[in-house]
Structures are given as C-alpha cells and as structure tokens.
PDB file of N, CA, C and O in Angstrom:
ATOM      1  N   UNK A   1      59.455  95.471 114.553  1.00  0.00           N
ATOM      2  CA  UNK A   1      60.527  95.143 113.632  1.00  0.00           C
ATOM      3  C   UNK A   1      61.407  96.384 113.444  1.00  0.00           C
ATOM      4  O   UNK A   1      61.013  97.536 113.264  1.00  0.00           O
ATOM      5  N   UNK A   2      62.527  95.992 113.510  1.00  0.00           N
ATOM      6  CA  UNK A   2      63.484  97.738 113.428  1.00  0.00           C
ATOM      7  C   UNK A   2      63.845  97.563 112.392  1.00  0.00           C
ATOM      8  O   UNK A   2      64.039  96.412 112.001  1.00  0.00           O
ATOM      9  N   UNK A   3      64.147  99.088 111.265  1.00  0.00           N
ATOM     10  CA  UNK A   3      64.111  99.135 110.179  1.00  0.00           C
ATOM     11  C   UNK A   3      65.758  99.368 110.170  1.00  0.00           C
ATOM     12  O   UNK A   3      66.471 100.102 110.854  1.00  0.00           O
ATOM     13  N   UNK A   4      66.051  98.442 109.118  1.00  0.00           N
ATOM     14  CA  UNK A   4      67.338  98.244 108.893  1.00  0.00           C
ATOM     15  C   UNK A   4      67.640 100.205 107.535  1.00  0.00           C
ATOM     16  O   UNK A   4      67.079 100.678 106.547  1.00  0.00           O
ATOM     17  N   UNK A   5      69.080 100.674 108.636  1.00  0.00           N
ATOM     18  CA  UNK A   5      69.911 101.909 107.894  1.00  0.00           C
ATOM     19  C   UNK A   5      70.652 101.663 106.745  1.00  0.00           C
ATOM     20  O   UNK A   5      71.231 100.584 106.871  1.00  0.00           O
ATOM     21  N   UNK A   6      70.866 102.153 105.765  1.00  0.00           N
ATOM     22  CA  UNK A   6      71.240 102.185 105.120  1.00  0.00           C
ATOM     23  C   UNK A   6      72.921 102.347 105.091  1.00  0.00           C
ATOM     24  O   UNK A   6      73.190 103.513 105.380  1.00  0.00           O
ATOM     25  N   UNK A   7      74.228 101.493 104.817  1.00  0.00           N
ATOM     26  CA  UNK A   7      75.520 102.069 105.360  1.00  0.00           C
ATOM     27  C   UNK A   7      75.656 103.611 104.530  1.00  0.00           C
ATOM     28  O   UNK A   7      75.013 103.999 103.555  1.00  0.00           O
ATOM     29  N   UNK A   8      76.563 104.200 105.180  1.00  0.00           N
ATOM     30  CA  UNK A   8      76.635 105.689 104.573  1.00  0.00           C
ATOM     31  C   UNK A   8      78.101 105.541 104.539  1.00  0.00           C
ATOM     32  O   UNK A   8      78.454 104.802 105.459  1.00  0.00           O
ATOM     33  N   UNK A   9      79.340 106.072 103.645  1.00  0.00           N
ATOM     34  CA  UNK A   9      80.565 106.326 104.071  1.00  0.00           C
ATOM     35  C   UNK A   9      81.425 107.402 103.570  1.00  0.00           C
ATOM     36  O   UNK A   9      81.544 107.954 102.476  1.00  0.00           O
ATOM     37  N   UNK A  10      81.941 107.515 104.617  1.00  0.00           N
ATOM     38  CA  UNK A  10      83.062 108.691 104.101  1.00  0.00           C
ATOM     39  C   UNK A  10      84.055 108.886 104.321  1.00  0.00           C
ATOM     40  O   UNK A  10      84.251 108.118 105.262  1.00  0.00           O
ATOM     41  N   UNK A  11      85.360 109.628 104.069  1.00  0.00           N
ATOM     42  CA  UNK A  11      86.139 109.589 103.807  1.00  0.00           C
ATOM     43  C   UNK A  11      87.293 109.991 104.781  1.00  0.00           C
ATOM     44  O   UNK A  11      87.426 111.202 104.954  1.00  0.00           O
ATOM     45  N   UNK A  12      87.959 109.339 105.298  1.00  0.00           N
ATOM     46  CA  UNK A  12      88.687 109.607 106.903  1.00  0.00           C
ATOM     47  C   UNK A  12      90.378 109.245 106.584  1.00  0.00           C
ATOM     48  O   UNK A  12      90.732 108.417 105.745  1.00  0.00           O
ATOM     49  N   UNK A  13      91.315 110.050 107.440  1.00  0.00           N
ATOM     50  CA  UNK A  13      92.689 110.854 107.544  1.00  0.00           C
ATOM     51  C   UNK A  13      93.038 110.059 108.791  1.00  0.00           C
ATOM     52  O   UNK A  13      92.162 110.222 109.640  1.00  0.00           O
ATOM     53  N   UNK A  14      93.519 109.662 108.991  1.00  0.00           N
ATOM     54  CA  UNK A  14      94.129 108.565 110.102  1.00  0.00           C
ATOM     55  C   UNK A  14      92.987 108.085 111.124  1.00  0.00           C
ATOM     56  O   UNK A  14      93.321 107.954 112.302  1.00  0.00           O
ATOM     57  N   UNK A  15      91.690 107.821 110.760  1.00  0.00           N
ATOM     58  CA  UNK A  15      89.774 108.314 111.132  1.00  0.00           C
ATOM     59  C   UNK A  15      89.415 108.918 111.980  1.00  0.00           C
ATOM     60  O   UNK A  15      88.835 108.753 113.053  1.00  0.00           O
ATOM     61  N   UNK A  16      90.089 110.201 111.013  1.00  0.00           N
ATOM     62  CA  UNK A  16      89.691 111.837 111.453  1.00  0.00           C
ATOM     63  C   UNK A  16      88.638 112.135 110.069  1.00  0.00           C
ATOM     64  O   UNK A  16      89.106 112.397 108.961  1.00  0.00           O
ATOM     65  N   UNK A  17      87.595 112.073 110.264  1.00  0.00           N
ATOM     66  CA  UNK A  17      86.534 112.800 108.737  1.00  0.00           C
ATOM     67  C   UNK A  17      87.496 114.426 108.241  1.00  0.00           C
ATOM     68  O   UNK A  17      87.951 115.403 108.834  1.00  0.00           O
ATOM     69  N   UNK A  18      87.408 113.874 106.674  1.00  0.00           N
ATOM     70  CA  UNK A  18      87.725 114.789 106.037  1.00  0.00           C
ATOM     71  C   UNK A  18      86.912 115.495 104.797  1.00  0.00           C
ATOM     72  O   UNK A  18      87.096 116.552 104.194  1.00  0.00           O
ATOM     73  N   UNK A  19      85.733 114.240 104.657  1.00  0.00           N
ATOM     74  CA  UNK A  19      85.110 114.432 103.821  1.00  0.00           C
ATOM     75  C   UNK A  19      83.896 115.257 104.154  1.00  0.00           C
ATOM     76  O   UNK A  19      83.097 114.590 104.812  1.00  0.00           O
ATOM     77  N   UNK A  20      83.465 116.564 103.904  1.00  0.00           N
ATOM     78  CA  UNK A  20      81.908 116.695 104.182  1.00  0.00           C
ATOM     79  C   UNK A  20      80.505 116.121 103.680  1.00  0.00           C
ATOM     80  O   UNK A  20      79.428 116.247 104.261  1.00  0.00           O
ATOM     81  N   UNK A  21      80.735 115.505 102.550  1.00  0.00           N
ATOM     82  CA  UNK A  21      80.016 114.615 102.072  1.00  0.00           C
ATOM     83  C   UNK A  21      79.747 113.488 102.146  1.00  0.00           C
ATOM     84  O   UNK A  21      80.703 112.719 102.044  1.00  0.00           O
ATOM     85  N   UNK A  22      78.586 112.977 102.319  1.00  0.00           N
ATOM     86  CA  UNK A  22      78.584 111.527 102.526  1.00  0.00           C
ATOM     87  C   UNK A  22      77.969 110.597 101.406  1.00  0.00           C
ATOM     88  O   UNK A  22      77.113 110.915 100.581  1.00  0.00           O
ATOM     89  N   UNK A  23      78.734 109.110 101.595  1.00  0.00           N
ATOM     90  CA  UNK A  23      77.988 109.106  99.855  1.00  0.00           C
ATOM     91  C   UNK A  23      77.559 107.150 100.130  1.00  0.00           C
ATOM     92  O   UNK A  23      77.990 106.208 100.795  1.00  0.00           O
ATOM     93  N   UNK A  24      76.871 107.328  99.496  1.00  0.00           N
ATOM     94  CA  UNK A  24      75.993 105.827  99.373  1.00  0.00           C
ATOM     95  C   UNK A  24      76.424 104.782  99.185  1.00  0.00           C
ATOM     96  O   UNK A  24      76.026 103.791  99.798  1.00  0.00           O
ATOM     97  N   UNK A  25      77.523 104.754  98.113  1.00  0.00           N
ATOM     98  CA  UNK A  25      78.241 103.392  98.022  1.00  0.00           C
ATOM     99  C   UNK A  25      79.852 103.978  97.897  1.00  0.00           C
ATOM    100  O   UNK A  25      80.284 105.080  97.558  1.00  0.00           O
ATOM    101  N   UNK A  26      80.330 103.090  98.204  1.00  0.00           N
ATOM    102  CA  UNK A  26      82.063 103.068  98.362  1.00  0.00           C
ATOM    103  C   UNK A  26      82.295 103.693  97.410  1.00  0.00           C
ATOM    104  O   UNK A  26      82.750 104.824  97.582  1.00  0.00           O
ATOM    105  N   UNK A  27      82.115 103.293  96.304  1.00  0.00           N
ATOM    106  CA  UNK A  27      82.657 103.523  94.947  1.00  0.00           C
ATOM    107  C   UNK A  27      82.571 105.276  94.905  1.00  0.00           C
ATOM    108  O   UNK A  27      83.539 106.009  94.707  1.00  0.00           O
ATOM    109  N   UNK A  28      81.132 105.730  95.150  1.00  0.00           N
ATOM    110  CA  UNK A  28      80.978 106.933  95.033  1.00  0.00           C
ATOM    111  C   UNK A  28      82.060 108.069  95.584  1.00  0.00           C
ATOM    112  O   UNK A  28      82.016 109.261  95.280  1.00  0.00           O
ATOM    113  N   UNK A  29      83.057 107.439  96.471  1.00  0.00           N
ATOM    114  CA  UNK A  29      83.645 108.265  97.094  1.00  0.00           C
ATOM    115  C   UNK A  29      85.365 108.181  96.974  1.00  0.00           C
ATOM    116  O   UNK A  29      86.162 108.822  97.659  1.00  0.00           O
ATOM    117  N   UNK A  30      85.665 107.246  95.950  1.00  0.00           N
ATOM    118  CA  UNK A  30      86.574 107.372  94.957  1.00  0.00           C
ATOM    119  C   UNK A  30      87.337 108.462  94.613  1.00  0.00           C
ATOM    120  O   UNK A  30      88.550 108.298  94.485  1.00  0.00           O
ATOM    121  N   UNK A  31      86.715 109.842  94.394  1.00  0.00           N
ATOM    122  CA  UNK A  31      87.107 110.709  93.744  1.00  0.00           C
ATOM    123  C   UNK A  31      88.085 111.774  94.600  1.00  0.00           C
ATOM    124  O   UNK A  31      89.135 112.363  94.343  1.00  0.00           O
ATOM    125  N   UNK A  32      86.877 111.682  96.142  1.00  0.00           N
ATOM    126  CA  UNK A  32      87.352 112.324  96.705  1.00  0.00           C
ATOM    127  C   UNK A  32      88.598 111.442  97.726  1.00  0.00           C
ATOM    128  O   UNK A  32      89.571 112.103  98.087  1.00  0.00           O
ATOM    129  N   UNK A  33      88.515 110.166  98.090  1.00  0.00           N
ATOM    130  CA  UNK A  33      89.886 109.618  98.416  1.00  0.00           C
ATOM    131  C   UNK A  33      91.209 109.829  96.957  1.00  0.00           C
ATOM    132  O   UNK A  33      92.438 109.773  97.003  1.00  0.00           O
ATOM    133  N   UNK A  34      90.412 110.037  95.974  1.00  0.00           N
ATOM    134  CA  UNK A  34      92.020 110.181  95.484  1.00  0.00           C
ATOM    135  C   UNK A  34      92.523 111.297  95.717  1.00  0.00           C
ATOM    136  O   UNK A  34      93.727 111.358  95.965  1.00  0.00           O
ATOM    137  N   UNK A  35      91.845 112.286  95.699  1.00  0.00           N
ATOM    138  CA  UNK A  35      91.881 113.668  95.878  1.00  0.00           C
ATOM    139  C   UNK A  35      93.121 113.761  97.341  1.00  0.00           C
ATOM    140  O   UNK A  35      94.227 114.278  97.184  1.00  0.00           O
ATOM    141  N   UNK A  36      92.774 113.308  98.372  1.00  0.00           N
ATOM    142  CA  UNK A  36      93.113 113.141  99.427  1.00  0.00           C
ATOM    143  C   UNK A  36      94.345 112.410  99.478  1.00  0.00           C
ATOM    144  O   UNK A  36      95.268 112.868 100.152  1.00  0.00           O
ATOM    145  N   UNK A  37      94.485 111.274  98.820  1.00  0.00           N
ATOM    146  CA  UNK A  37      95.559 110.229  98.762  1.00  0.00           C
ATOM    147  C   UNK A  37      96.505 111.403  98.074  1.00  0.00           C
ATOM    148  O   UNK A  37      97.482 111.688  98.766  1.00  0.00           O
ATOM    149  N   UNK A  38      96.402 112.011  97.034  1.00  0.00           N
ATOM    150  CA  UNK A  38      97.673 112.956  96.294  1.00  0.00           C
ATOM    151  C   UNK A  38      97.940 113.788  96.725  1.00  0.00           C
ATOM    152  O   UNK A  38      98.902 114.373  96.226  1.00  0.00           O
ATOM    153  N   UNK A  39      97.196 114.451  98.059  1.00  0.00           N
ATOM    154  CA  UNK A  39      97.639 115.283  99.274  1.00  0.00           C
ATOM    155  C   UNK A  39      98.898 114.621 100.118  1.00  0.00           C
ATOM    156  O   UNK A  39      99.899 115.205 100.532  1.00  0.00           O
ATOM    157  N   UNK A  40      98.608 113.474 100.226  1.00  0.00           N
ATOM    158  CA  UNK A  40      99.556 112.960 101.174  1.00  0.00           C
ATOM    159  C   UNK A  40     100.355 112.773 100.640  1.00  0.00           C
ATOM    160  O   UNK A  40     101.389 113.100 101.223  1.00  0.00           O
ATOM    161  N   UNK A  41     100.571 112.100  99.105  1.00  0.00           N
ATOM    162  CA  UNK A  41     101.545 111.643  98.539  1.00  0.00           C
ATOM    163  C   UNK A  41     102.356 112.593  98.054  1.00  0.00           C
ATOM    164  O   UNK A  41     103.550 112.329  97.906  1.00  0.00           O
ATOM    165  N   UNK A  42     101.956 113.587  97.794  1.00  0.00           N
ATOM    166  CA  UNK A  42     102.962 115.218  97.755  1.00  0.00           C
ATOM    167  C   UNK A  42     103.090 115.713  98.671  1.00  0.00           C
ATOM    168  O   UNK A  42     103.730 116.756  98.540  1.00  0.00           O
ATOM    169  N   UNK A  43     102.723 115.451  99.858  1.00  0.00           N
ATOM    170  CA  UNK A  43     103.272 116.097 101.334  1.00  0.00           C
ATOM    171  C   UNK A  43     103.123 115.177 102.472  1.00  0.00           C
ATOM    172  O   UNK A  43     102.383 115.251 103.452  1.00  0.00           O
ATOM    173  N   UNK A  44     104.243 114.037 102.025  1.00  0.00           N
ATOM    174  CA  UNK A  44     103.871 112.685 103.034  1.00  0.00           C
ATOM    175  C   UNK A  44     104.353 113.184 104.546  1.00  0.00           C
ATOM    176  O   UNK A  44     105.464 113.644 104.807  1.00  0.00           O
ATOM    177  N   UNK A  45     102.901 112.919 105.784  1.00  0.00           N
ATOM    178  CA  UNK A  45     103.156 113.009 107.055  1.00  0.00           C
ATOM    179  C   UNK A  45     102.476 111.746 107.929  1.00  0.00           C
ATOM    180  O   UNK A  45     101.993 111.810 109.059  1.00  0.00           O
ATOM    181  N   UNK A  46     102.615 110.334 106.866  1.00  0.00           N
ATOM    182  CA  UNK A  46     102.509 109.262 107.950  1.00  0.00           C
ATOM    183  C   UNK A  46     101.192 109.446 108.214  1.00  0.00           C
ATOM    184  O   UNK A  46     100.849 109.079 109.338  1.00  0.00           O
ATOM    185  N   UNK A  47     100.125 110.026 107.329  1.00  0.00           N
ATOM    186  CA  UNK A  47      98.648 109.699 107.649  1.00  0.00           C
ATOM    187  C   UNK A  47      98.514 108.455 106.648  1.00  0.00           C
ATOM    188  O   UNK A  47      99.318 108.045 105.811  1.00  0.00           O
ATOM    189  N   UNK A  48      97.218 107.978 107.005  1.00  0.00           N
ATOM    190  CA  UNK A  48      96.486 106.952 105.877  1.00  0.00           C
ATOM    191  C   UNK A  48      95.346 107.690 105.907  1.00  0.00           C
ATOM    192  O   UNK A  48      94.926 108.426 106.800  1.00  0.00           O
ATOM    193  N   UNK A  49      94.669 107.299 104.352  1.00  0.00           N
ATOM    194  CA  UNK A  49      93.828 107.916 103.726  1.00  0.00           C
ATOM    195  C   UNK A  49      93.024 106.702 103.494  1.00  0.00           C
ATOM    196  O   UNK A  49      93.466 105.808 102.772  1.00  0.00           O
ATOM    197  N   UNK A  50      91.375 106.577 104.305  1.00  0.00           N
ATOM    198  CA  UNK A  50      90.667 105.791 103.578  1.00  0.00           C
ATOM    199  C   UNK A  50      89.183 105.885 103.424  1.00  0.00           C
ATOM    200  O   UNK A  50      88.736 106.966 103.807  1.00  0.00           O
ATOM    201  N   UNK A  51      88.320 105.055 102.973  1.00  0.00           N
ATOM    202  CA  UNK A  51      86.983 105.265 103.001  1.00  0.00           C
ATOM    203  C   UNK A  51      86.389 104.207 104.076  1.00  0.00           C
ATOM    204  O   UNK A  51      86.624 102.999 104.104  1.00  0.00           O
ATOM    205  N   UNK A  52      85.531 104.981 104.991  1.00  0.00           N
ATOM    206  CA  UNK A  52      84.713 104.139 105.803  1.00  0.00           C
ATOM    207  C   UNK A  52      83.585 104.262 106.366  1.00  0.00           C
ATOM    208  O   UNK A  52      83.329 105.372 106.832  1.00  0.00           O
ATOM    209  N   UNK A  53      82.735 103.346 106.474  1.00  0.00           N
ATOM    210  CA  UNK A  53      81.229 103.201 107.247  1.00  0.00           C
ATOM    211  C   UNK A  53      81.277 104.442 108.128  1.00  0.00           C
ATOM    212  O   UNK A  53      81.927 104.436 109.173  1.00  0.00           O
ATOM    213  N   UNK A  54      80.470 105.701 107.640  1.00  0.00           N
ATOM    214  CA  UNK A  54      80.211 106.366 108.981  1.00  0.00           C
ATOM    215  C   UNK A  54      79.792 105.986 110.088  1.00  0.00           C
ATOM    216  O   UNK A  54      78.648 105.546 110.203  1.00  0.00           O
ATOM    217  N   UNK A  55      80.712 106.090 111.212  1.00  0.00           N
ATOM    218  CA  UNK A  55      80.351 105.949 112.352  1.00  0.00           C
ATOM    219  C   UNK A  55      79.545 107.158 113.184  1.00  0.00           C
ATOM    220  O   UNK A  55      80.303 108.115 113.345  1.00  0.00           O
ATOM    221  N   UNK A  56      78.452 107.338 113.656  1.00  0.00           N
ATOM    222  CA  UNK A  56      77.585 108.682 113.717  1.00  0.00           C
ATOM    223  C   UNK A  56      78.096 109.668 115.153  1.00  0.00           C
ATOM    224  O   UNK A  56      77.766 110.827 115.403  1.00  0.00           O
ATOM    225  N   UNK A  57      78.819 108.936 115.789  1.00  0.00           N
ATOM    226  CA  UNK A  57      79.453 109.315 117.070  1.00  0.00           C
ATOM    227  C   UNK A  57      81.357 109.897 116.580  1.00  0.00           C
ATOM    228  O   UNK A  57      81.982 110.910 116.897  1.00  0.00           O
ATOM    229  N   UNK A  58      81.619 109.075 115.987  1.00  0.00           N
ATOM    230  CA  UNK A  58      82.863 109.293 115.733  1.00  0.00           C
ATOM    231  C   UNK A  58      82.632 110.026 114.557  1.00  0.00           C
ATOM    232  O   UNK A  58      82.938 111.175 114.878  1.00  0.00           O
ATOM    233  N   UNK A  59      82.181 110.040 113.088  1.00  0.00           N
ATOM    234  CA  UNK A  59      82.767 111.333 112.374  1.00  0.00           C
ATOM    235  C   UNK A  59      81.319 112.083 111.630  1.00  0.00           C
ATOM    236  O   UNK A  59      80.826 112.102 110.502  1.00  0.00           O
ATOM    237  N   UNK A  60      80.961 112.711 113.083  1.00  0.00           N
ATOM    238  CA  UNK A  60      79.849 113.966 112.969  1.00  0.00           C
ATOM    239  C   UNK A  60      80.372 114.805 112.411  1.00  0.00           C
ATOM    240  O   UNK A  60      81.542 114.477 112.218  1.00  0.00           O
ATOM    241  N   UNK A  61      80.129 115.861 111.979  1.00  0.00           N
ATOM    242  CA  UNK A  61      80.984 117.109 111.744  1.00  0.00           C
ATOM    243  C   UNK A  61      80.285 118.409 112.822  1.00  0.00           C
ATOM    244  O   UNK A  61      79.101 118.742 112.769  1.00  0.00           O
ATOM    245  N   UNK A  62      80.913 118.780 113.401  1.00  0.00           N
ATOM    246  CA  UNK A  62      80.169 120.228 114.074  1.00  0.00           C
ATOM    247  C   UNK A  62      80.188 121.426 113.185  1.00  0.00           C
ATOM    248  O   UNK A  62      81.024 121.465 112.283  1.00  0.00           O
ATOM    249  N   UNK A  63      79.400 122.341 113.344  1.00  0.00           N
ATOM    250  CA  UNK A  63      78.992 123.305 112.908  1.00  0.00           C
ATOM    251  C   UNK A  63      79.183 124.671 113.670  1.00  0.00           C
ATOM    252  O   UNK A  63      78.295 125.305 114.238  1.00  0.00           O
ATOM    253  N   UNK A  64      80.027 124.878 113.606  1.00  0.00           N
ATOM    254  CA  UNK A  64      80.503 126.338 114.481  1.00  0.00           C
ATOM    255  C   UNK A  64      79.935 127.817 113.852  1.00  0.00           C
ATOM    256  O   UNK A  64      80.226 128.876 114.407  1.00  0.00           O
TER     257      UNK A  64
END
C-alpha cells in the first residue's frame, strides 16, 4: 500500500519559488504572498504572484 504525502505549498513568481518556506495549508502562506503581491504592485513587471502545490522537481531550492 503506498503511503499517501501530504500536499506542501509555496509560494511562486511567474512559478519561479520565491518562498523558502514551505507551509502545510494554503492559508498558512497568505502572509508571505501578500508580502510578494505589494512587491509587484509597487514595482509592476508583468509577474503573477501565487501559491502552489510544491512541485519537488520544479521548485527545489539549491544550496550553493
């Protein structure tokens, strides 16, 4: 039986990860999309700002 993951999400810039945190439920991550949304909206460059299901391939973060 495969054990069902838990969704994780975070917070992505045209879904480019911006968030380093990842957070458990949508809601939790509220704070930091607004945070983000009033970036753009005081220096609009045609990104969208939203919250989404980490994808584990698409928004890893590397560690340099």
């Amino acid at each position: 039986m495969a054990i069902k993951k838990k969704d994780v999400f975070v917070v992505v810039r045209d879904n480019i990860r911006v968030s380093e945190k990842e957070y458990s439920h949508r809601d939790d991550a509220i704070n930091e999309y607004d945070y983000w949304q009033k970036l753009v909206t005081d220096w609009p460059d045609g990104t969208k700002i939203s919250i989404v299901k980490k994808d584990s391939k698409l928004h890893r973060i590397y560690n340099l």
